[in-house]
Z-matrix of the N, CA and C atoms (Angstrom, degrees):
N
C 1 1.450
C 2 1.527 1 108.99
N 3 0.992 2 100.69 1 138.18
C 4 1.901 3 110.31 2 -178.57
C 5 1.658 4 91.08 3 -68.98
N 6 1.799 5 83.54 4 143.30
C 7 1.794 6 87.25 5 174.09
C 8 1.655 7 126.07 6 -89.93
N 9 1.499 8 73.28 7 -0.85
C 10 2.570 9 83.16 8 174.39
C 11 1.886 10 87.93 9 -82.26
N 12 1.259 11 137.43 10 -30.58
C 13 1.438 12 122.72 11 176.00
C 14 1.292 13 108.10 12 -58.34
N 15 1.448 14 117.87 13 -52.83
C 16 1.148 15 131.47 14 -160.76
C 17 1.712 16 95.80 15 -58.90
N 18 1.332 17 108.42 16 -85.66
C 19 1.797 18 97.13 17 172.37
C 20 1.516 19 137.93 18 -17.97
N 21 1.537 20 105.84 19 -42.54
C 22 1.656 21 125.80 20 -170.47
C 23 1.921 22 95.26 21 -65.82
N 24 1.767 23 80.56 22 -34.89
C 25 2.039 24 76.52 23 -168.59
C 26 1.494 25 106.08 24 -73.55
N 27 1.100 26 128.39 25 -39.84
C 28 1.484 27 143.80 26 -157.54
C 29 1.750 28 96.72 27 -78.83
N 30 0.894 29 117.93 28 -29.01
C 31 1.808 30 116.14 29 164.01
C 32 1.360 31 130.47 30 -106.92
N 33 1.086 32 79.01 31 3.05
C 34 2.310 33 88.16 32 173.50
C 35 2.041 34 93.85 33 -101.63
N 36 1.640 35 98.16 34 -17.40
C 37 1.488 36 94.85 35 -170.52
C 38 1.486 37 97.68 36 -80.70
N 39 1.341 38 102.37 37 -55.43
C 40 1.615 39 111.89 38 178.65
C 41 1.493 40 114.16 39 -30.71
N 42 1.289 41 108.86 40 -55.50
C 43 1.586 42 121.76 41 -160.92
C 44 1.400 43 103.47 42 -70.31
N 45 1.743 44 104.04 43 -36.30
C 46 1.759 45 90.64 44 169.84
C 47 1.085 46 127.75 45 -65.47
N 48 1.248 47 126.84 46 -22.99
C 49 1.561 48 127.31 47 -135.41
C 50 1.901 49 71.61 48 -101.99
N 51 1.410 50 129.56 49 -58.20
C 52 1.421 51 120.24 50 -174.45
C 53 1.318 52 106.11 51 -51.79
N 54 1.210 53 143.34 52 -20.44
C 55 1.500 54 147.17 53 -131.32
C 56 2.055 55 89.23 54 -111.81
N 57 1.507 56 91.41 55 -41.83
C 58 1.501 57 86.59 56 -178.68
C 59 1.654 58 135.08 57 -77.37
N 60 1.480 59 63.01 58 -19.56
C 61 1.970 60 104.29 59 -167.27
C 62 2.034 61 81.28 60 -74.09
N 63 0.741 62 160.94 61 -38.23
C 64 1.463 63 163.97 62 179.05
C 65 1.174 64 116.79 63 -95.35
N 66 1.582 65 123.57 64 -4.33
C 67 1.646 66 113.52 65 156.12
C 68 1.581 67 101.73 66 -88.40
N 69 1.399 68 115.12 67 -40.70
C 70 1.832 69 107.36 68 -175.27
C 71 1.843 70 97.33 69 -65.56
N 72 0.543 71 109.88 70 -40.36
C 73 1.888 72 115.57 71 -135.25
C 74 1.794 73 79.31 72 -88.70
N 75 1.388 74 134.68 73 -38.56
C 76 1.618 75 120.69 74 -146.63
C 77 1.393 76 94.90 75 -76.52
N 78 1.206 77 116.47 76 144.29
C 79 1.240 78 156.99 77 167.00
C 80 1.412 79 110.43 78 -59.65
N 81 1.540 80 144.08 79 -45.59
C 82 1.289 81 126.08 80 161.16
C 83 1.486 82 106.09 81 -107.78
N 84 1.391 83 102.22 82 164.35
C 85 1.846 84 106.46 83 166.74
C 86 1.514 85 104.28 84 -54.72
N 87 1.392 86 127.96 85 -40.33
C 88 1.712 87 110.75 86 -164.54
C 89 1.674 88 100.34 87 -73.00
N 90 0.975 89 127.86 88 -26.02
C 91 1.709 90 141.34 89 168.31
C 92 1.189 91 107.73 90 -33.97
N 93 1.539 92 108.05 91 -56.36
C 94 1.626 93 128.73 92 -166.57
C 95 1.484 94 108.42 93 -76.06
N 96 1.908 95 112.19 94 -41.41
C 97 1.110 96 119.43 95 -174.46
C 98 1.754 97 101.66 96 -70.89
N 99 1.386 98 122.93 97 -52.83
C 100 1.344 99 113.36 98 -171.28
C 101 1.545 100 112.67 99 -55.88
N 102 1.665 101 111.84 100 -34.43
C 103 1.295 102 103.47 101 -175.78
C 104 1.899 103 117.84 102 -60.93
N 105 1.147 104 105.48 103 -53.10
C 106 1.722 105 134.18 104 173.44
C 107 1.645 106 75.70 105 -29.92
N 108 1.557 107 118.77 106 -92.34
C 109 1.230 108 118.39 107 -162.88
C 110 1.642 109 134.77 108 -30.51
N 111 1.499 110 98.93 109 -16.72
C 112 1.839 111 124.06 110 -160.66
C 113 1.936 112 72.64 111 -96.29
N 114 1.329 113 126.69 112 -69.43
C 115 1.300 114 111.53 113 -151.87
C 116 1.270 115 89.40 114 -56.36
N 117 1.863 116 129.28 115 -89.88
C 118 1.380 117 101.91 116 -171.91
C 119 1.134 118 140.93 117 13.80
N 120 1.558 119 106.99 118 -81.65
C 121 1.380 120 113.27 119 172.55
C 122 1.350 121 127.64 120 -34.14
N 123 1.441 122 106.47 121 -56.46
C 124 2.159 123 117.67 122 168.83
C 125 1.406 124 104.17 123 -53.45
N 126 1.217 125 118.55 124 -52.39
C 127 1.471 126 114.46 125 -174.70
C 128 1.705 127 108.84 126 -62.24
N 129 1.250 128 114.29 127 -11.25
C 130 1.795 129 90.05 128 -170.82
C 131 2.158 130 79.79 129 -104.03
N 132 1.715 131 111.53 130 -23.52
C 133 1.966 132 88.47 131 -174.30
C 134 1.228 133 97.83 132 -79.06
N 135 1.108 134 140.14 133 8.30
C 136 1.953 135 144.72 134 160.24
C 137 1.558 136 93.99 135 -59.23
N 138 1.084 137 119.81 136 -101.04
C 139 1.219 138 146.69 137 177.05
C 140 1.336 139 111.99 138 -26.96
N 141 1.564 140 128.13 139 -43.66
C 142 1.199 141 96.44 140 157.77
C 143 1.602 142 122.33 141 -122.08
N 144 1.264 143 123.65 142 34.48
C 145 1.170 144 119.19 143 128.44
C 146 1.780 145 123.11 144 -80.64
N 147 0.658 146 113.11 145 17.89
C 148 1.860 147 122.79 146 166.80
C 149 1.772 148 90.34 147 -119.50
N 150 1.412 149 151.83 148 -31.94
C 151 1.316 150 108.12 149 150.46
C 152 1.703 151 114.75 150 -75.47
N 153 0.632 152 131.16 151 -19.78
C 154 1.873 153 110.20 152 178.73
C 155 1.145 154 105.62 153 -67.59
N 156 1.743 155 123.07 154 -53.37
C 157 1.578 156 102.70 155 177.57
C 158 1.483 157 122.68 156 -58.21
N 159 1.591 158 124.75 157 -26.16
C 160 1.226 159 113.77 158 -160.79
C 161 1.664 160 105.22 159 -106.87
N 162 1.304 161 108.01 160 8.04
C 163 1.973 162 121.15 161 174.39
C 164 1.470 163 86.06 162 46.03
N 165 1.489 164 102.78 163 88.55
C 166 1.633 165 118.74 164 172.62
C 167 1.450 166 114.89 165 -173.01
N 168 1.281 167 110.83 166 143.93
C 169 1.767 168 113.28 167 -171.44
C 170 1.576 169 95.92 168 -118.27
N 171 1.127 170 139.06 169 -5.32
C 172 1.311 171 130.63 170 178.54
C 173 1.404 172 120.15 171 -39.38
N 174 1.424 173 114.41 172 -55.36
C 175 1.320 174 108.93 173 172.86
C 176 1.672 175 127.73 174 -61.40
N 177 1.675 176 122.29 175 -8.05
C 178 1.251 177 125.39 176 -170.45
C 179 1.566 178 107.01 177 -48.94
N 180 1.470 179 126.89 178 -60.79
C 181 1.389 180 123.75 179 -179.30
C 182 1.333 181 118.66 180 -38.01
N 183 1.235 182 121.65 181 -15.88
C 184 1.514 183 132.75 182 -177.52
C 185 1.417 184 111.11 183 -95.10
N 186 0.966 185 111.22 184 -66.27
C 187 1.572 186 101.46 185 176.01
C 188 1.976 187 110.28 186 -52.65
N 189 1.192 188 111.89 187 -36.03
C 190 1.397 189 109.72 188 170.84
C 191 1.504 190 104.62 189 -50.11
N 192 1.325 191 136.49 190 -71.24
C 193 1.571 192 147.94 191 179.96
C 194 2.018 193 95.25 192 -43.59
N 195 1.239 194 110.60 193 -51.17
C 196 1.870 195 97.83 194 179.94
C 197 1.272 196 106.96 195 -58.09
N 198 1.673 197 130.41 196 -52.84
C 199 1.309 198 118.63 197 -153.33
C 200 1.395 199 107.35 198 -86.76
N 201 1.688 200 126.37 199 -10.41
C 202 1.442 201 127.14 200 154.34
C 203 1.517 202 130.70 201 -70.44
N 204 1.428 203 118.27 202 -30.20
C 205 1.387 204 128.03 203 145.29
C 206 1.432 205 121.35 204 -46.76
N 207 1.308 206 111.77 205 -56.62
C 208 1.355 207 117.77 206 172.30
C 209 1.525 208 125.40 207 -45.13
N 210 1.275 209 99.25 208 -73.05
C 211 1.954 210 116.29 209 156.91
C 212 1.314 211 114.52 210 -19.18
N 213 1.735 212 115.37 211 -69.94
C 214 1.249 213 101.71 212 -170.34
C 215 1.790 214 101.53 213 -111.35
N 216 1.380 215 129.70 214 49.58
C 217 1.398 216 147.30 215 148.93
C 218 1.553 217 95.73 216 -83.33
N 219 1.108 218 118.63 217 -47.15
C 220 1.659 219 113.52 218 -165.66
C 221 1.386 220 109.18 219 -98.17
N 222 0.945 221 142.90 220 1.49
C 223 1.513 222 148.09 221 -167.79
C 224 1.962 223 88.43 222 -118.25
N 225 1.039 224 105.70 223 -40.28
C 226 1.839 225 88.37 224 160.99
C 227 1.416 226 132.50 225 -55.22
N 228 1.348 227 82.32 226 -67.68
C 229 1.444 228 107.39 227 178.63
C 230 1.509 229 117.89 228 -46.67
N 231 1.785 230 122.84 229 -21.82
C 232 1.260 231 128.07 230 -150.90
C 233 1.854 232 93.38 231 -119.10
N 234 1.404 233 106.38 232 -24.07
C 235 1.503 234 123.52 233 159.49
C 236 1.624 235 106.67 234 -56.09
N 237 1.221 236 117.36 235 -38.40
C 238 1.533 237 107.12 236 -143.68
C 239 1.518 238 93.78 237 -102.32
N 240 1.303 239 112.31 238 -35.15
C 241 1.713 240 119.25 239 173.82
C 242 1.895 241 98.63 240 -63.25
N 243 1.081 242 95.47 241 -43.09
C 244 1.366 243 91.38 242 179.88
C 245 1.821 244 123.68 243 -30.11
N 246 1.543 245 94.27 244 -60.40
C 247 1.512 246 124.90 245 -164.53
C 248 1.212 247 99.97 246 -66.99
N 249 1.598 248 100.99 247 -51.56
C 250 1.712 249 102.49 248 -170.02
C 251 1.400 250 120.27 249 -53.84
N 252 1.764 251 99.29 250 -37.35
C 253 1.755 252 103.98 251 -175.42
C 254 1.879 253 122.33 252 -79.44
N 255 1.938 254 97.37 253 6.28
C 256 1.430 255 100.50 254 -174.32
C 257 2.039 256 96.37 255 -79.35
């Protein structure tokens, strides 16, 4: 295994494990929501840094479905704080 994979994995791992560590642990729902939004995010530069290394688009429909979940995950969530804080 190439050792630039090896690195890429060891800080996409890192970043999750903090990323998760701030949906249990945060202190408000928007805490939880920004974090949620940060994994997303890792989960779609996973996915497509595994197509650039592997010269493949298969996974594209997927990352399309994460960053539309994402979109309207936070436009709920930012609706509902909304209401609550009227």
């Amino acid at each position: 295994m190439n050792p630039l994979l090896v690195v890429i994995a060891v800080v996409f791992a890192a970043a999750a494990v903090i990323t998760v560590w701030r949906i249990i642990v945060g202190p408000s729902i928007l805490d939880r929501a920004v974090a949620s939004d940060v994994l997303l995010t890792e989960v779609m530069c996973v996915l497509g840094a595994d197509m650039a290394l592997n010269h493949h688009t298969r996974t594209l429909p997927v990352l399309l479905i994460i960053a539309a979940v994402g979109v309207f995950g936070t436009i709920s969530i930012a609706r509902f704080v909304a209401r609550r804080d009227r």
